[in-house]
N, CA, C and O atoms as CSV, one atom per row, in Angstrom:
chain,resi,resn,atom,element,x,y,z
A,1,UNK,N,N,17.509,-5.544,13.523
A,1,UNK,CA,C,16.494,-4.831,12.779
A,1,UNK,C,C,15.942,-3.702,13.656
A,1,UNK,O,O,15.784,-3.924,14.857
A,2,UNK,N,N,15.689,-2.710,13.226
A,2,UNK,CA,C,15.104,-1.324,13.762
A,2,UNK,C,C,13.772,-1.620,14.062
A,2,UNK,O,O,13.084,-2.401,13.403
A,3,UNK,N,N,13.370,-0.953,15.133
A,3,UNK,CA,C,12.148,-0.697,15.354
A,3,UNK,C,C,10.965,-0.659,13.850
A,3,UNK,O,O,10.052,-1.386,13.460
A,4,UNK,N,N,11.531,0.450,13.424
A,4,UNK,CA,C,10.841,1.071,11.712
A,4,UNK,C,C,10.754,-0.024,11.008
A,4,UNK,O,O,9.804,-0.184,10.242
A,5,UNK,N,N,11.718,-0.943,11.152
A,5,UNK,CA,C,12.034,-1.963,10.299
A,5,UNK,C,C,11.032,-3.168,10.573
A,5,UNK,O,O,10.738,-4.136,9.872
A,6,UNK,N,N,10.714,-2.870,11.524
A,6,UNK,CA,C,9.800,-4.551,12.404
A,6,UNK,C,C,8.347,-4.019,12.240
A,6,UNK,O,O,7.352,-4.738,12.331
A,7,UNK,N,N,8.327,-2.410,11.936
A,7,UNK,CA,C,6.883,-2.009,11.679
A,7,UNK,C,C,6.668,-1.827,10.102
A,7,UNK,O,O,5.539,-2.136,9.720
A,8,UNK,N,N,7.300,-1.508,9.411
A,8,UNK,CA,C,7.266,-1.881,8.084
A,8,UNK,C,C,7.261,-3.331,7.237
A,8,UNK,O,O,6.919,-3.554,6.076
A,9,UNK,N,N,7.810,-4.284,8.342
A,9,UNK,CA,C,7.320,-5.676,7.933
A,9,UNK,C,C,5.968,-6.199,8.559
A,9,UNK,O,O,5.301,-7.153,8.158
A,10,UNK,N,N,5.726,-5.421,9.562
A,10,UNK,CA,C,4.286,-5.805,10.185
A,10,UNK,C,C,2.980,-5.717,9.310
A,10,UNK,O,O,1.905,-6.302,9.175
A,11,UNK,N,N,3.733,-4.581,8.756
A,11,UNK,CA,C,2.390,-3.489,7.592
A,11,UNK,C,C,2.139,-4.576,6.541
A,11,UNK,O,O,1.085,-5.036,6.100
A,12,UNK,N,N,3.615,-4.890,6.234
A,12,UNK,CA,C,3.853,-5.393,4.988
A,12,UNK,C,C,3.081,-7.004,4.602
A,12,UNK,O,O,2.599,-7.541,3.605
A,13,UNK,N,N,3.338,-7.392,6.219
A,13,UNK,CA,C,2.648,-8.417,6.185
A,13,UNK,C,C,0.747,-8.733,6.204
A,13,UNK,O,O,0.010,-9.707,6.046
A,14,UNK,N,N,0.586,-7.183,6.513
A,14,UNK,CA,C,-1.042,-7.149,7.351
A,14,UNK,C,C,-1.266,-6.340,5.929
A,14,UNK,O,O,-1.817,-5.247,6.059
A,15,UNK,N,N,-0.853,-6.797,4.378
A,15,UNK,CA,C,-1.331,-6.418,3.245
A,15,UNK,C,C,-1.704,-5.046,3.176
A,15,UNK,O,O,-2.779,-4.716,2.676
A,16,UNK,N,N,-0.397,-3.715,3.931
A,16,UNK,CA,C,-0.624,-2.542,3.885
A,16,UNK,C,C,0.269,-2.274,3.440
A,16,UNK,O,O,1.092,-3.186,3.363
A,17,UNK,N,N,0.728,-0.732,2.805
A,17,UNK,CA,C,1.713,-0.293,2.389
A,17,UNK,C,C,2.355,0.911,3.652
A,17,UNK,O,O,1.541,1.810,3.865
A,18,UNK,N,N,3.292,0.988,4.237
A,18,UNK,CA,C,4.168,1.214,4.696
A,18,UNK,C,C,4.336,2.556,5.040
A,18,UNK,O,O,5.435,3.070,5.250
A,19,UNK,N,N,2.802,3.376,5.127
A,19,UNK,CA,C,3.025,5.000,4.919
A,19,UNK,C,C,3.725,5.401,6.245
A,19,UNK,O,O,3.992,4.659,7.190
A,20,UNK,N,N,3.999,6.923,6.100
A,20,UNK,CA,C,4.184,7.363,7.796
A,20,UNK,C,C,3.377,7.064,8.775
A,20,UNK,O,O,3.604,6.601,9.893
A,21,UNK,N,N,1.967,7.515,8.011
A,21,UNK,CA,C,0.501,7.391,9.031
A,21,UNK,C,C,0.572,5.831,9.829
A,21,UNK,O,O,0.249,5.473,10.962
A,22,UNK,N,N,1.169,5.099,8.629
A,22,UNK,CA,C,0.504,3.623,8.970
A,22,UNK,C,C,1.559,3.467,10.064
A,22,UNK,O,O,1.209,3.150,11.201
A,23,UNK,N,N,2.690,3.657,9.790
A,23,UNK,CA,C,3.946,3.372,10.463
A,23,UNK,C,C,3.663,4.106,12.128
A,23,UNK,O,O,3.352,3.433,13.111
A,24,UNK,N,N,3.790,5.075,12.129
A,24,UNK,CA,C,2.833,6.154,13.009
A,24,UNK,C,C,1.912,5.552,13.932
A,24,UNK,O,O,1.944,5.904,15.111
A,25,UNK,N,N,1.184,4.779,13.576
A,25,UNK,CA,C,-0.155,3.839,14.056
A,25,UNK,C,C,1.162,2.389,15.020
A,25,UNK,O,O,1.480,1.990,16.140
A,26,UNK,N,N,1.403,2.199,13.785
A,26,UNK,CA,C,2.025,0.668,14.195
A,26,UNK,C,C,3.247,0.861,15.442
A,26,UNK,O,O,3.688,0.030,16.236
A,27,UNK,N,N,3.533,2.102,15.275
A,27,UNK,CA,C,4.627,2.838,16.970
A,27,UNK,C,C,4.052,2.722,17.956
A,27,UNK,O,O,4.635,2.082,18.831
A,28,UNK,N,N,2.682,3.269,18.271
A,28,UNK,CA,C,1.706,3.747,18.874
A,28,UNK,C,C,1.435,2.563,19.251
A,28,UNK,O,O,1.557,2.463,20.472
A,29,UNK,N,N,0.865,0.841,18.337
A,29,UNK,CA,C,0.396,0.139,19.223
A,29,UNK,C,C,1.251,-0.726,20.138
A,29,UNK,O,O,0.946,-1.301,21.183
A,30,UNK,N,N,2.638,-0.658,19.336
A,30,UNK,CA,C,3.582,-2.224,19.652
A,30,UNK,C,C,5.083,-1.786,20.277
A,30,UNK,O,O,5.819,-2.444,21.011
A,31,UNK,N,N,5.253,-0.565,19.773
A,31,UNK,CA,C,6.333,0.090,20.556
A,31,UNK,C,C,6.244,0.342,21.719
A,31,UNK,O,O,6.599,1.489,21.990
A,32,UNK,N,N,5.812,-0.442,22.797
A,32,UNK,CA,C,5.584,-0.370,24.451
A,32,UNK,C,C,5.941,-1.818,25.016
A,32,UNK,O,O,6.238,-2.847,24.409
A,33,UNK,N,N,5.840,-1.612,26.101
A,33,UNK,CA,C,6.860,-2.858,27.454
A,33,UNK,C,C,4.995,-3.552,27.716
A,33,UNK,O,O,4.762,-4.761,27.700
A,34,UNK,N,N,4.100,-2.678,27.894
A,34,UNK,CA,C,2.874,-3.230,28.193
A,34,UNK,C,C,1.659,-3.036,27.568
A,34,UNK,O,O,1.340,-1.970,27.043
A,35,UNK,N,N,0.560,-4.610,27.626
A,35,UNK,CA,C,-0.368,-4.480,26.974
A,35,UNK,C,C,-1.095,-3.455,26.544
A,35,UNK,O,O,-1.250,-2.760,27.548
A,36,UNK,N,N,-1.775,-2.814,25.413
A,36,UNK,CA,C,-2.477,-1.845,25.269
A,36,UNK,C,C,-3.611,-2.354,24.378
A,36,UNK,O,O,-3.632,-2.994,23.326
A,37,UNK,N,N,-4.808,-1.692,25.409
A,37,UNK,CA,C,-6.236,-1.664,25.455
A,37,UNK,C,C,-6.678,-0.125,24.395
A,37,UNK,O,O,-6.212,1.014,24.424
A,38,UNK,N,N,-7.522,-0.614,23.721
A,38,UNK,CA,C,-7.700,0.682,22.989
A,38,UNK,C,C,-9.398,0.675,22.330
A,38,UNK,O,O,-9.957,-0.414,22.202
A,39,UNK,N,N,-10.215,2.127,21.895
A,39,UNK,CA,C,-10.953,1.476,21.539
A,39,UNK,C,C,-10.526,2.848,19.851
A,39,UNK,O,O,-9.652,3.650,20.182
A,40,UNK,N,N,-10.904,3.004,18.760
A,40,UNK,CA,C,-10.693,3.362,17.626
A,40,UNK,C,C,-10.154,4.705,18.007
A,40,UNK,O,O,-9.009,5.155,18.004
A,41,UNK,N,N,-11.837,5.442,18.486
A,41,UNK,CA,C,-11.556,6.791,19.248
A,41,UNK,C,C,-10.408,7.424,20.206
A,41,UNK,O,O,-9.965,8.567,20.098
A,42,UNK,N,N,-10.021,6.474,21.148
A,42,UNK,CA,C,-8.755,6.640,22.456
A,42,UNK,C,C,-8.169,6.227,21.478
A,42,UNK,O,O,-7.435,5.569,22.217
A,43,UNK,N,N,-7.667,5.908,20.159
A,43,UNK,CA,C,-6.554,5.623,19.297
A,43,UNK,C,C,-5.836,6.834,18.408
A,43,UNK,O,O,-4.651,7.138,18.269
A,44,UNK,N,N,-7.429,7.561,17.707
A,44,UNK,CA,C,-6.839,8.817,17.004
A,44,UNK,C,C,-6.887,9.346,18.184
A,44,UNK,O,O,-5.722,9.736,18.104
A,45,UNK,N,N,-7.262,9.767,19.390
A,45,UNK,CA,C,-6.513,10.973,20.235
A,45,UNK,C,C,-5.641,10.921,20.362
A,45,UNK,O,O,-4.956,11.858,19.950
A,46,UNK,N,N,-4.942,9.689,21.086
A,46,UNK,CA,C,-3.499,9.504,21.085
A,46,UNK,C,C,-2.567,10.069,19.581
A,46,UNK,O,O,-1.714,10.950,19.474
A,47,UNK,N,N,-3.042,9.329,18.769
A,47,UNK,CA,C,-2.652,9.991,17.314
A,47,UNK,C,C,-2.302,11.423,17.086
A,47,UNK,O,O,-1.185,11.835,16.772
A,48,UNK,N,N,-3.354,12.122,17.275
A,48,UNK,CA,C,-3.320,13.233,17.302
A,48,UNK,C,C,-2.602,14.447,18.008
A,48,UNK,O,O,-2.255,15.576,17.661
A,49,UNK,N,N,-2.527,13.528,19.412
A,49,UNK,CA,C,-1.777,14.624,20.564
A,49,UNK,C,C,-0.300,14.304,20.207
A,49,UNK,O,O,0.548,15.120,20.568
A,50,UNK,N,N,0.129,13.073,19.459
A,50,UNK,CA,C,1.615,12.902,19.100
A,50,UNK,C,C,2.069,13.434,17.871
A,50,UNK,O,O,3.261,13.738,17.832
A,51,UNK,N,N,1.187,13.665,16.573
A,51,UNK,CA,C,1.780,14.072,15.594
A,51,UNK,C,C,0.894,15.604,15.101
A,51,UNK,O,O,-0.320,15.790,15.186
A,52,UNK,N,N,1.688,16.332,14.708
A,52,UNK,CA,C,1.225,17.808,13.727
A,52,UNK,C,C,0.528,17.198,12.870
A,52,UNK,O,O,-0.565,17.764,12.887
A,53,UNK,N,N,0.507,16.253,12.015
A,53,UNK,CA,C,-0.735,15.962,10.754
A,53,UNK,C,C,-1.110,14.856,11.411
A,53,UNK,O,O,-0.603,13.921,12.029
A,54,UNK,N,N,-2.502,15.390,10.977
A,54,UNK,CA,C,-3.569,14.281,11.173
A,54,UNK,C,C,-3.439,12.865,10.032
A,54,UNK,O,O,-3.287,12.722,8.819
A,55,UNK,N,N,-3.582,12.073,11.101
A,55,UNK,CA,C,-4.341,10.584,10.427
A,55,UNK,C,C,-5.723,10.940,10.383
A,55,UNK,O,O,-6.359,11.577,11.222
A,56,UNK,N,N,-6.274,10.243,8.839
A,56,UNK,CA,C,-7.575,10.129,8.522
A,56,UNK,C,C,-8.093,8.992,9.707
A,56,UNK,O,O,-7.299,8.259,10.297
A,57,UNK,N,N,-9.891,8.987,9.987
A,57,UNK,CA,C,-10.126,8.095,10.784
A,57,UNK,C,C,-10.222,6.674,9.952
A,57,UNK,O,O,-10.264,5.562,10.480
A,58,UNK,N,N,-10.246,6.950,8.533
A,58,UNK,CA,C,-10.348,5.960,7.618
A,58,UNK,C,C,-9.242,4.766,7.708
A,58,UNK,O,O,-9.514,3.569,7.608
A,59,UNK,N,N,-8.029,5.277,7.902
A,59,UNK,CA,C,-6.561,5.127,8.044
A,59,UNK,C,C,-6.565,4.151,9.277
A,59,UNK,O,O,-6.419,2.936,9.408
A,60,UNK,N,N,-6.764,5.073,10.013
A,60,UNK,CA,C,-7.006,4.258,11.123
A,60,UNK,C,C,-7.788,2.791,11.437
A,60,UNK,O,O,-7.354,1.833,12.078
A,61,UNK,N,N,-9.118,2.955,10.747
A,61,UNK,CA,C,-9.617,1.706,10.288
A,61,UNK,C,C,-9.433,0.482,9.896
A,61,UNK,O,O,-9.656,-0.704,10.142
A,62,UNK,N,N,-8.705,1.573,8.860
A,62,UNK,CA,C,-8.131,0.154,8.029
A,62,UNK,C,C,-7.156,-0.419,8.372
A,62,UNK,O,O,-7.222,-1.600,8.031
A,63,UNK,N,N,-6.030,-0.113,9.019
A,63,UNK,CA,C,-5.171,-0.289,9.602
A,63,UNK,C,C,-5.303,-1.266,10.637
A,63,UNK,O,O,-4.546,-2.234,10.567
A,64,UNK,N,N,-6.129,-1.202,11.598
A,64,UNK,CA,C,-6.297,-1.676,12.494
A,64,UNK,C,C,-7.210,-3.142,12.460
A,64,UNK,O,O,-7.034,-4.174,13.107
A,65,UNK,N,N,-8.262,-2.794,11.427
A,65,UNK,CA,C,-8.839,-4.006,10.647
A,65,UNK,C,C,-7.849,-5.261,10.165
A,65,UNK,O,O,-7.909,-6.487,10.256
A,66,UNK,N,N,-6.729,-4.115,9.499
A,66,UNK,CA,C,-5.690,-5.366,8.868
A,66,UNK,C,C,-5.204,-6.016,10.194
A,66,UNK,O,O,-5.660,-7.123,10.480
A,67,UNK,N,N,-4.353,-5.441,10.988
A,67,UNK,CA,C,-3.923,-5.990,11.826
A,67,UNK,C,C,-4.557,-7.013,12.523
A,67,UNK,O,O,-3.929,-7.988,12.938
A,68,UNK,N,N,-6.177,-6.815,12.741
A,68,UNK,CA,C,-7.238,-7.920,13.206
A,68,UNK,C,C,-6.952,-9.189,12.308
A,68,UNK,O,O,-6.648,-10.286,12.777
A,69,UNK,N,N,-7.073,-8.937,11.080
A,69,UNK,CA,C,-7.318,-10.067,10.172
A,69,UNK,C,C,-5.939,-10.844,10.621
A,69,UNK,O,O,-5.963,-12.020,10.984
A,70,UNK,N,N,-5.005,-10.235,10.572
A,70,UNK,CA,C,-3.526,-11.399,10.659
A,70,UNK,C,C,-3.239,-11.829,11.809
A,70,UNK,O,O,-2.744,-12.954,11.870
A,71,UNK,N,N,-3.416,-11.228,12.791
A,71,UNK,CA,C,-3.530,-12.102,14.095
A,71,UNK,C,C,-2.535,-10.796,15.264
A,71,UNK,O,O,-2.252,-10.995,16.446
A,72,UNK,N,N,-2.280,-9.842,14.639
A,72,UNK,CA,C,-1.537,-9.157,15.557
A,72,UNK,C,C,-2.135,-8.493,16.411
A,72,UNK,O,O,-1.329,-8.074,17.241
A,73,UNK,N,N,-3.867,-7.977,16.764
A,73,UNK,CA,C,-4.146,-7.393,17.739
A,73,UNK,C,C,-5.559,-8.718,17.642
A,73,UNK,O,O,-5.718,-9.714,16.937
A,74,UNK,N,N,-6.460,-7.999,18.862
A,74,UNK,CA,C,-7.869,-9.010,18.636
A,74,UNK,C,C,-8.686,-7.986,19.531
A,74,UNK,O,O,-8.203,-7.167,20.312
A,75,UNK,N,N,-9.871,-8.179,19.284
A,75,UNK,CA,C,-11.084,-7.479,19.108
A,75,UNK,C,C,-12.131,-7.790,20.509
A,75,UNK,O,O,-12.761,-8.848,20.516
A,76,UNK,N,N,-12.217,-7.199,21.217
A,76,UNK,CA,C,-13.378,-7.506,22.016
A,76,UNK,C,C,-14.325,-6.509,22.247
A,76,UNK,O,O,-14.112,-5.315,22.455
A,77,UNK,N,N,-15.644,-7.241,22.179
A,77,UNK,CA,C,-16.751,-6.542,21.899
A,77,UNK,C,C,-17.698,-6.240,23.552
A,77,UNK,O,O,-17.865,-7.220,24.279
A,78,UNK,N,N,-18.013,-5.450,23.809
A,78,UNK,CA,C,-17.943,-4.877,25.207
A,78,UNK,C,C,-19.502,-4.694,24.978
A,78,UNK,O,O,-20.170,-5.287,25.824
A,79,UNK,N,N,-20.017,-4.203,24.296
A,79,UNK,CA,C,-21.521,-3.952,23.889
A,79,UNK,C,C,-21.773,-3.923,22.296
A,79,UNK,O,O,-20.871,-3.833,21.463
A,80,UNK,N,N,-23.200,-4.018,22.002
A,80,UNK,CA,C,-23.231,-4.233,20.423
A,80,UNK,C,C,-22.359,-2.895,20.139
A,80,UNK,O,O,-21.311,-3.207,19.576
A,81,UNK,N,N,-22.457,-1.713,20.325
A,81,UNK,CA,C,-21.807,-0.311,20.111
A,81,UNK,C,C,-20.500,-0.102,20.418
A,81,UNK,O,O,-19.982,0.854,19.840
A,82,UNK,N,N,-19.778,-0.767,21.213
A,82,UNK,CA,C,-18.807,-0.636,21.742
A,82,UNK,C,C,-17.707,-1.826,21.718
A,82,UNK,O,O,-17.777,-2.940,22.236
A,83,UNK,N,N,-16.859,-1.347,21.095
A,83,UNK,CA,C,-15.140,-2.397,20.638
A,83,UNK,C,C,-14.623,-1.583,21.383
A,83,UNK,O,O,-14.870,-0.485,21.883
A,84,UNK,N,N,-13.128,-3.038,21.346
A,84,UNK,CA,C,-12.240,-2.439,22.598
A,84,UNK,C,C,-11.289,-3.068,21.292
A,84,UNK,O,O,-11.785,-3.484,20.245
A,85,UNK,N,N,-9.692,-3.037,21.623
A,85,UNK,CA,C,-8.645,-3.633,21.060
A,85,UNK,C,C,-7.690,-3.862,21.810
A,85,UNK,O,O,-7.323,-3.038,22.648
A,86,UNK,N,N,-7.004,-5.256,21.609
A,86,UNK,CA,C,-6.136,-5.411,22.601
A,86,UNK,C,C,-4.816,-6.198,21.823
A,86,UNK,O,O,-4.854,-7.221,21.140
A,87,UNK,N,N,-3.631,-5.336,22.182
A,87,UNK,CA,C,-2.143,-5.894,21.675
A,87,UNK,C,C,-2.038,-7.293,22.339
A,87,UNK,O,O,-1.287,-8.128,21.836
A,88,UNK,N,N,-2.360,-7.420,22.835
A,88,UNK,CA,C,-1.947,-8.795,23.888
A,88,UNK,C,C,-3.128,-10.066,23.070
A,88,UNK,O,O,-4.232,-10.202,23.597
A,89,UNK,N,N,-2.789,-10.893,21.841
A,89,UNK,CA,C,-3.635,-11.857,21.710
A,89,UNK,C,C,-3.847,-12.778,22.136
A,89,UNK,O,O,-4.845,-13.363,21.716
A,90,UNK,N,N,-2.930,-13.485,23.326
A,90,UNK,CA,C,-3.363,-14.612,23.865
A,90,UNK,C,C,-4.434,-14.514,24.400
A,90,UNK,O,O,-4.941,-13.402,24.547
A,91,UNK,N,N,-5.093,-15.733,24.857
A,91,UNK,CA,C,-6.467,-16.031,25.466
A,91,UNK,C,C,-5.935,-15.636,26.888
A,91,UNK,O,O,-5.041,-16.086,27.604
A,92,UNK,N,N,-7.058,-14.370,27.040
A,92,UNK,CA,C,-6.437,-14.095,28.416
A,92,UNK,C,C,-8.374,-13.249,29.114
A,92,UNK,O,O,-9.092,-12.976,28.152
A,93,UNK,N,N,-8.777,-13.048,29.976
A,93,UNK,CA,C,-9.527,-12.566,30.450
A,93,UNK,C,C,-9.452,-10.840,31.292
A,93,UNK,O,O,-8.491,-10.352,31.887
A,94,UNK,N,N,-10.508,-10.378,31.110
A,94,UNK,CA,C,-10.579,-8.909,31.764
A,94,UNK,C,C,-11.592,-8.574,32.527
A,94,UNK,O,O,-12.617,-9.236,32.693
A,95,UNK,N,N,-11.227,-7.170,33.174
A,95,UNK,CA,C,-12.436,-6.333,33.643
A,95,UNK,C,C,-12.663,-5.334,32.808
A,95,UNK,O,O,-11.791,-5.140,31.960
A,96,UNK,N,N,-13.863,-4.444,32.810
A,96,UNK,CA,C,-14.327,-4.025,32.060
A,96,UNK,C,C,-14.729,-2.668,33.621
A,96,UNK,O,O,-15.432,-3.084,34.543
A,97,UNK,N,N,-14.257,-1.368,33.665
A,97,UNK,CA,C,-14.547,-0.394,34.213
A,97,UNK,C,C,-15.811,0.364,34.157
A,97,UNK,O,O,-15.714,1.575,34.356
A,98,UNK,N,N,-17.124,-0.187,33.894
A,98,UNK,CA,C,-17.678,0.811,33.121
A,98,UNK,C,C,-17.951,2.136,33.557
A,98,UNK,O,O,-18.651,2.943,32.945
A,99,UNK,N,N,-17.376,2.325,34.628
A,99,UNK,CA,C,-17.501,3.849,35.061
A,99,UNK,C,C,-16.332,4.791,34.407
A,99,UNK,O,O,-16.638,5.979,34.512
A,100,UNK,N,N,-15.214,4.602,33.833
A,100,UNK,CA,C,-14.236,4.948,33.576
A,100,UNK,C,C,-13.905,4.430,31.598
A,100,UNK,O,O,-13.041,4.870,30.839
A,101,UNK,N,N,-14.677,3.686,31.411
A,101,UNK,CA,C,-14.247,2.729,30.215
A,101,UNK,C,C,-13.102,2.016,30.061
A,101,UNK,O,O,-12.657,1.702,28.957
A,102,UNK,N,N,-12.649,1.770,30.990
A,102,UNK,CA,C,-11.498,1.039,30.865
A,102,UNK,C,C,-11.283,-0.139,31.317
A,102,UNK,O,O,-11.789,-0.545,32.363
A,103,UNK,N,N,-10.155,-1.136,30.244
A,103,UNK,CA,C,-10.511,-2.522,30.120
A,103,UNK,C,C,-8.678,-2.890,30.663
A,103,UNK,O,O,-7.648,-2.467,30.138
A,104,UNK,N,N,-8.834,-3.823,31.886
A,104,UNK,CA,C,-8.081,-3.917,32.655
A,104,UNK,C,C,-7.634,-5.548,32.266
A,104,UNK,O,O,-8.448,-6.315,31.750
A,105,UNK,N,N,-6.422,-5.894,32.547
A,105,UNK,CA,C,-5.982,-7.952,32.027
A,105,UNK,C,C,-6.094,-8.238,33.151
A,105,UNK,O,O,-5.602,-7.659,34.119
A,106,UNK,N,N,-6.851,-9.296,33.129
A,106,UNK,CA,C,-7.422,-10.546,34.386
A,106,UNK,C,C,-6.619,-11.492,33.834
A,106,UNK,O,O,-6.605,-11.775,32.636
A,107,UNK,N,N,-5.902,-12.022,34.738
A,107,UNK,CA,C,-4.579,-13.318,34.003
A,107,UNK,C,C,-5.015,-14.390,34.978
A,107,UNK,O,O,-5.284,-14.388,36.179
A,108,UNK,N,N,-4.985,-15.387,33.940
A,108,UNK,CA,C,-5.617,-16.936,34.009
A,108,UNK,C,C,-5.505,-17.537,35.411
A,108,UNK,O,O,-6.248,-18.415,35.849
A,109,UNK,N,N,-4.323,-16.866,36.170
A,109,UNK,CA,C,-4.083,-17.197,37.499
A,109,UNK,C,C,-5.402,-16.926,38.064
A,109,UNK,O,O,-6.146,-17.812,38.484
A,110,UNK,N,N,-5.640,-15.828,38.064
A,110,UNK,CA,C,-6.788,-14.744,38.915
A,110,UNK,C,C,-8.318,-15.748,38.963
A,110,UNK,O,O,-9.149,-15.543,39.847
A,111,UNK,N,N,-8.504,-16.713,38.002
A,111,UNK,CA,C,-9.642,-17.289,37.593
A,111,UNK,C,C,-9.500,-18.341,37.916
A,111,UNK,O,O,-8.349,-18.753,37.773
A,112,UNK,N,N,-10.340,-19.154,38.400
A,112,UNK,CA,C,-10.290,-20.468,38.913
A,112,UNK,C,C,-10.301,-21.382,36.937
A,112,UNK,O,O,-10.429,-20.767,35.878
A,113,UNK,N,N,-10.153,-22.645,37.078
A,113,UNK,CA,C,-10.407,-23.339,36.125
A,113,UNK,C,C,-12.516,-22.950,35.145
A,113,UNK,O,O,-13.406,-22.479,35.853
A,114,UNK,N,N,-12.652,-23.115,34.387
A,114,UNK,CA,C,-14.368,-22.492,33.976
A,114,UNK,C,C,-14.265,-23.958,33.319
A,114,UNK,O,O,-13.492,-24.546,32.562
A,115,UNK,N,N,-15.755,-24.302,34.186
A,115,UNK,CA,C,-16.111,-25.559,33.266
A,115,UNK,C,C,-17.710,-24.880,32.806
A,115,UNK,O,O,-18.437,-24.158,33.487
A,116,UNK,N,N,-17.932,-25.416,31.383
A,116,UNK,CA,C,-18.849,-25.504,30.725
A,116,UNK,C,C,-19.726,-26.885,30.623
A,116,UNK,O,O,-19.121,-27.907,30.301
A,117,UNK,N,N,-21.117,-26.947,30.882
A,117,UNK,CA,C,-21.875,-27.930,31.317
A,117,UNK,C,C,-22.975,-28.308,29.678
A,117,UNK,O,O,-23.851,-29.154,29.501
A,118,UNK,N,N,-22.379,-27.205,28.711
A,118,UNK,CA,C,-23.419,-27.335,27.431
A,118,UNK,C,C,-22.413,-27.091,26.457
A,118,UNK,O,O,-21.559,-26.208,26.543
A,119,UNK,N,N,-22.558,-27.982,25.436
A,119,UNK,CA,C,-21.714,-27.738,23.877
A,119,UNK,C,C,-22.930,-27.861,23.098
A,119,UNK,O,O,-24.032,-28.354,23.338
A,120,UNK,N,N,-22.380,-27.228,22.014
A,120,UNK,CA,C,-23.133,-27.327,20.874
A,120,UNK,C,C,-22.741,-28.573,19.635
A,120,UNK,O,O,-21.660,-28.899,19.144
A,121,UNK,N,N,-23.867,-28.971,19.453
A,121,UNK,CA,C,-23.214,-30.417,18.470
A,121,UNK,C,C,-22.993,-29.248,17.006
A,121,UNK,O,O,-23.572,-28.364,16.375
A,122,UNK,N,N,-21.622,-30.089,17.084
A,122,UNK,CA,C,-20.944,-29.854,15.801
A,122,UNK,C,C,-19.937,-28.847,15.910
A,122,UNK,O,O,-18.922,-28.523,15.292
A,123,UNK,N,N,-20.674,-28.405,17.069
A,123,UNK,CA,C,-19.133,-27.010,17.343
A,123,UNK,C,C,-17.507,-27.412,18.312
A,123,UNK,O,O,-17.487,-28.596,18.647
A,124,UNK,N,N,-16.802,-26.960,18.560
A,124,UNK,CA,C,-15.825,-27.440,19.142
A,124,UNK,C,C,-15.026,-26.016,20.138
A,124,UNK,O,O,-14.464,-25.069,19.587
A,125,UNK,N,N,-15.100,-26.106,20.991
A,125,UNK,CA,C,-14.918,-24.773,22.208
A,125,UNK,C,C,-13.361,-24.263,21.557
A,125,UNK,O,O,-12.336,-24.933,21.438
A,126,UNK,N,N,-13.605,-22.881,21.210
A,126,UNK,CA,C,-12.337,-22.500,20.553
A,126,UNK,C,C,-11.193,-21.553,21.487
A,126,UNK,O,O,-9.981,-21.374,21.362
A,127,UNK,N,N,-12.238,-21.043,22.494
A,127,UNK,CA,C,-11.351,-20.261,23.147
A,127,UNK,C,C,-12.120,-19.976,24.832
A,127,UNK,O,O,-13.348,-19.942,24.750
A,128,UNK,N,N,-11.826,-19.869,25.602
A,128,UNK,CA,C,-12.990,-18.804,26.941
A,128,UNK,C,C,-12.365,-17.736,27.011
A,128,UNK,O,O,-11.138,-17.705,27.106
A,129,UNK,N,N,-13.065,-16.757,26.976
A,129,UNK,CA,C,-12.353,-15.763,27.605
A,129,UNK,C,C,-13.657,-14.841,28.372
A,129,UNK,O,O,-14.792,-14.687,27.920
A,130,UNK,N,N,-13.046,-14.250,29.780
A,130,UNK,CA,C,-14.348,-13.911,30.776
A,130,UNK,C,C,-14.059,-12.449,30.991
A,130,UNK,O,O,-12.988,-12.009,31.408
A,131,UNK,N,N,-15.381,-11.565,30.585
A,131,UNK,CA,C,-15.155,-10.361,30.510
A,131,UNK,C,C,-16.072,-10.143,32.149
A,131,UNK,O,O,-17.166,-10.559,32.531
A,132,UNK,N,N,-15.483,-9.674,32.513
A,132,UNK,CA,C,-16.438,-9.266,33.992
A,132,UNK,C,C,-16.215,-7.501,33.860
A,132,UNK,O,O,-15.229,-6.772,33.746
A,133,UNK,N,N,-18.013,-7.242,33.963
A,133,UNK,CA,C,-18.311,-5.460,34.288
A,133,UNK,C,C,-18.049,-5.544,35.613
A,133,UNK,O,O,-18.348,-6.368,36.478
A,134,UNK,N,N,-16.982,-3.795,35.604
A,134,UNK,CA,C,-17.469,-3.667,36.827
A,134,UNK,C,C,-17.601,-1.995,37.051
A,134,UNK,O,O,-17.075,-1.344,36.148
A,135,UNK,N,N,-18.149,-1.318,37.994
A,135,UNK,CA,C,-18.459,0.092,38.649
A,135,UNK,C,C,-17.578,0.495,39.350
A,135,UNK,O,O,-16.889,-0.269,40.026
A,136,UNK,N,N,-17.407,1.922,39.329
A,136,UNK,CA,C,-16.692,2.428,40.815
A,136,UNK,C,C,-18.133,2.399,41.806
A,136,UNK,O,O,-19.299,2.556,41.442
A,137,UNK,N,N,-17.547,2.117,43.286
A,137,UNK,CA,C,-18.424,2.743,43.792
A,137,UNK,C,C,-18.837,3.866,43.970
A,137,UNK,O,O,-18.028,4.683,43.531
A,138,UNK,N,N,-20.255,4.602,44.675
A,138,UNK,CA,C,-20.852,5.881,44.764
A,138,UNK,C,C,-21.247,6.174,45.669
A,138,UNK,O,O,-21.774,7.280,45.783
């Protein structure tokens, strides 16, 4: 199966229809050897500097929304204002650049075991994942 072909069933599956734009998008996130960190904005630039017509930012949205819902990218929230996106869904941990904005993979090795000393009754621990800020120095 073609590349085109594995992104047109991706779409197909993430309850989209199959446009260039969408297709376009779906190159951009999964057609690479390594994880990609993104936040909406660093998404249409990229967009933009690769193709003569513009993707709507709407497009983009939605697109990327779908893909959230089915399990192919996942969402981390960096500040109430600020999403990140990441191709890589396993439970995995990061740094967070904030001098640069950029969100770097901390792999499970790097982290000692995390024990938690409080649950919530009725809830059941679904995932950890440890975002650590950090600065350049100045």
């Amino acid at each position: 199966m073609s590349n085109n072909d594995t992104f047109i069933q991706k779409l197909r599956c993430s309850g989209l229809r199959p446009t260039k734009q969408r297709i376009k998008i779906c190159k951009t996130l999964f057609d690479r050897n390594n994880t990609f960190h993104f936040s909406i904005a660093d998404l249409a630039k990229i967009l933009e500097s690769k193709s003569s017509r513009k993707i709507s930012l709407a497009t983009i949205y939605n697109t990327i929304h779908s893909f959230k819902k089915k399990g192919y990218i996942k969402e981390i929230s960096i500040t109430s204002d600020k999403n990140y996106y990441d191709t890589n869904v396993s439970n995995h941990h990061h740094f967070f650049n904030e001098s640069t904005n950029e969100l770097i993979d901390l792999h499970d090795d790097d982290v000692e075991k995390v024990r938690l000393k409080k649950t919530l009754p009725g809830k059941k621990i679904k995932s950890i994942e440890i975002l650590v800020k950090i600065a350049n120095n100045k």
